[in-house]
N, C-alpha and C positions, 0 to 999 in steps of 0.2 A: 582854276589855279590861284585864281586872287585869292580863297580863303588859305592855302598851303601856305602862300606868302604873309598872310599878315600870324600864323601862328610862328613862324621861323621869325619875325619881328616880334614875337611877344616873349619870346624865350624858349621854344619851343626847338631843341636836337637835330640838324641836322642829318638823317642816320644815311641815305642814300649817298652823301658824300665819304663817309666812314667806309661803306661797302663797297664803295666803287673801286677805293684801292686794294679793299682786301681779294677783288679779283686779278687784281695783280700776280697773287701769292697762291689763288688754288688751281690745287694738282688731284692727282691720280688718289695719292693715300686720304686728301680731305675728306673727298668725294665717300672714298670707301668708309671710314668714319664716323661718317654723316647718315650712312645707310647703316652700320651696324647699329647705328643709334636709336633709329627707328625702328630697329626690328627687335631691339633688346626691349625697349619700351611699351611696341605695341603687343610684344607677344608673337611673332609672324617671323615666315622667313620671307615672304615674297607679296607684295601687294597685287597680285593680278588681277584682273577683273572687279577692281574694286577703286570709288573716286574718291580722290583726296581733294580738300580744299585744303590752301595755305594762305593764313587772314595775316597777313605784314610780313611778307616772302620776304624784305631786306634782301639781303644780297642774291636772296635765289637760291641757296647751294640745297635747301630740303626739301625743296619744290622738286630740285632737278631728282635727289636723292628716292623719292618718292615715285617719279618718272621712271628710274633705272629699273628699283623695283618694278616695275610691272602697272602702277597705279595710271589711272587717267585724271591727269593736274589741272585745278582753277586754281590758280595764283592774284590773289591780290593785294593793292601796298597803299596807305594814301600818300606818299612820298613818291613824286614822281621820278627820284631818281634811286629808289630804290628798283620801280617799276623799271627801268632801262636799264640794270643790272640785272634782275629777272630775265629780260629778254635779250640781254647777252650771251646768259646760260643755254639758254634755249637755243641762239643762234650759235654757241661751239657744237653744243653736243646732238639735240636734235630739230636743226632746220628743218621749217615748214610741218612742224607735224602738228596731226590737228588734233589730237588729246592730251595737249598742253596749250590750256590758255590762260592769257597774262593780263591783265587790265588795273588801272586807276581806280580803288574802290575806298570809303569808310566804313568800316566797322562800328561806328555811329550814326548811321545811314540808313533807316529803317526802308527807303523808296529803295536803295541801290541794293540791300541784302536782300529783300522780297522777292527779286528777279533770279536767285541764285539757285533756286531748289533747296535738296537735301543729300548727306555726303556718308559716305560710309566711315570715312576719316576727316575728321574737323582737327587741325593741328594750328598752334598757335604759341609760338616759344617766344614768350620776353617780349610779348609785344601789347597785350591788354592793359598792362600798368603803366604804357604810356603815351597812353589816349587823351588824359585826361578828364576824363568819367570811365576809371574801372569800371564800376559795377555794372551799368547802362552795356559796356562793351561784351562783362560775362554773360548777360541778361538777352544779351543778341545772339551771340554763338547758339545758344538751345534750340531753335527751333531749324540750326542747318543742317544737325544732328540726324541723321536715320533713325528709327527703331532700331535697337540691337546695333548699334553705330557707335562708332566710341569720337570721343575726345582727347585730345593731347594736346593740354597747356602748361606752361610755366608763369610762375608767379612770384616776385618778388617777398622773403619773407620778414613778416614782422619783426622786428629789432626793437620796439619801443623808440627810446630816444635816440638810441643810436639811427635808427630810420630815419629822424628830422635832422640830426648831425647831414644825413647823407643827401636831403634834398638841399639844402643848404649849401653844400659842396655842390651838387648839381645846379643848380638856380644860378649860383656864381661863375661857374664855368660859362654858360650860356651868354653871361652880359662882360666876357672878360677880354683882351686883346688876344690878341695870337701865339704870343709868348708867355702871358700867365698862363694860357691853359695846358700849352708844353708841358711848363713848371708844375702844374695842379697834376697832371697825367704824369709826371714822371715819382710826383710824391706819394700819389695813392698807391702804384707798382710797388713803391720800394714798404711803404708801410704795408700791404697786403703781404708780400713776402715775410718781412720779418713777423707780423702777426703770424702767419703758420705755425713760422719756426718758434713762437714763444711758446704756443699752443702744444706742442711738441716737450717742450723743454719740460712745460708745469705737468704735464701725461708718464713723464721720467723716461724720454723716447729721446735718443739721438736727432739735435735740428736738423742736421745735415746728414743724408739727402733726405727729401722730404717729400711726399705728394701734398704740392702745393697749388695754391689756388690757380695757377698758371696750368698746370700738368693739369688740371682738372678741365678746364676751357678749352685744352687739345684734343678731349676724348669725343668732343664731337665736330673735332673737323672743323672747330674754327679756327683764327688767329691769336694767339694771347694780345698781341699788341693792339690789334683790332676792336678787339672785345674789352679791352682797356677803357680806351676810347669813349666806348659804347657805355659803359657802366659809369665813367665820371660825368660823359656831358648827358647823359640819357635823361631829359627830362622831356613834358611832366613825370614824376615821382609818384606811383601809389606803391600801398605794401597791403598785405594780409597773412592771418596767421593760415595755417594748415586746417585747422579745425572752422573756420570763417568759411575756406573755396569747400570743404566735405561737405557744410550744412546745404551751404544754397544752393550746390548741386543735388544733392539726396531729395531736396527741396522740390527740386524739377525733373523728378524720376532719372535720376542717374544713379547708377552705383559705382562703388572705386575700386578699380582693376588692378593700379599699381600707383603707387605713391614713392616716391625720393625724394628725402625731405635735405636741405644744407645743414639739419639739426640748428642750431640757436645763432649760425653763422651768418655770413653774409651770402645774397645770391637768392637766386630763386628756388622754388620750392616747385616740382613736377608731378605732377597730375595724368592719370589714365582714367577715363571715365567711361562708360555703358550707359547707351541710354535704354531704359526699359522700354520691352516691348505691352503694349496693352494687353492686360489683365493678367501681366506676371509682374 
């Protein structure tokens, strides 16, 4: 625990405390949300008979979603109070069962991933870029991978400078009092919105209403407010372009199954992956 602690001193996001309250707020429709989402993504209607790992489960909700489906859940978070959000989920919805398991793991931890096996579903959203060594973090994921086993990451996308503008705002947040960060979180909301709507305006589209960045955060069942949060103070900060996460995977016998890109926006960039099976 002493090294969790001296990262949350060096600047390092809090996220367990973000997720804790947004189980406050999840229901029935999150839930189901959360599962369309996964099965739009992975191609599937049902995970049965098949394991998923979730490498920085945060608040739990796709771990749980993953479980509904059919899947048999490893969950794990180096945030140990993302870790006892996980296992809240587990204790509403399915106490004591034993093909969900929850544990304190790194993703930068070659001794503790070596123990894990390999997963027919390796999923991992919005969590490798902020590790603090991406690539080290993409670099691990491969080998929890099955043959003929897919991936499912998300990755923040390259912006150029606007990407430093953003760690910048994150870095600040991390070392700020309680009340500038309110004020930072409530200035990024309101500029994220009106960006939409200008984006809108220059396209010769009515601003109002809009599928806005908020309405987008909904479709998989999380919080906008929550996910606010998550994106100003989320640091460390890495980014890559689309064509960067296709190389180094292709790199390591994967192929790409399904791609949704934010196009040049803000937000991350989604990844379906295949890993090849030997001598195809």
């Amino acid at each position: 625990m002493g090294d969790e602690k001296e990262r949350v001193k060096g600047g390092h996001f809090e996220f367990g405390r973000n997720w804790g309250r947004f189980l406050k707020i999840l229901n029935r429709e999150r839930i189901l949300e959360a599962e369309k989402s996964l099965k739009e993504m992975l191609g599937i209607e049902n995970l049965n008979c098949k394991n998923f790992l979730d490498i920085g489960s945060g608040s739990g909700l796709f771990s749980l979603a993953a479980r509904k489906l059919g899947a048999k859940v490893h969950s794990f978070d180096y945030d140990s109070l993302c870790v006892a959000c996980t296992k809240e989920l587990k204790r509403r919805y399915f106490p004591d069962d034993k093909n969900w398991i929850i544990e304190r793991g790194d993703i930068l931890s070659w001794p503790y991933l070596s123990g894990l096996g390999e997963y027919d579903i390796v999923y991992s959203w919005g969590v490798l870029h902020h590790t603090g060594n991406m690539w080290k973090a993409l670099e691990n994921v491969v080998p929890l991978v099955r043959a003929g086993g897919r991936l499912f990451i998300s990755i923040y996308n390259d912006q150029g400078l606007l990407s430093q503008f953003w760690k910048l705002i994150k870095k600040t947040y991390n070392h700020s009092p309680k009340l500038l960060k309110i004020i930072m979180i409530l200035g990024v909301g309101a500029f994220l919105q009106t960006g939409a709507a200008f984006i809108r305006i220059l396209r010769g589209q009515n601003p109002l209403p809009f599928k806005s960045w908020a309405d987008k955060k909904k479709s998989r069942g999380m919080s906008v407010w929550h996910d606010l949060v998550d994106w100003v103070g989320g640091y460390p900060f890495e980014v890559a372009k689309p064509e960067e996460i296709f190389d180094f995977y292709r790199m390591r016998g994967f192929t790409l199954m399904k791609l949704k890109t934010c196009a040049w926006g803000l937000g991350c960039n989604e990844y379906v992956f295949i890993r090849k099976r030997e001598g195809k």
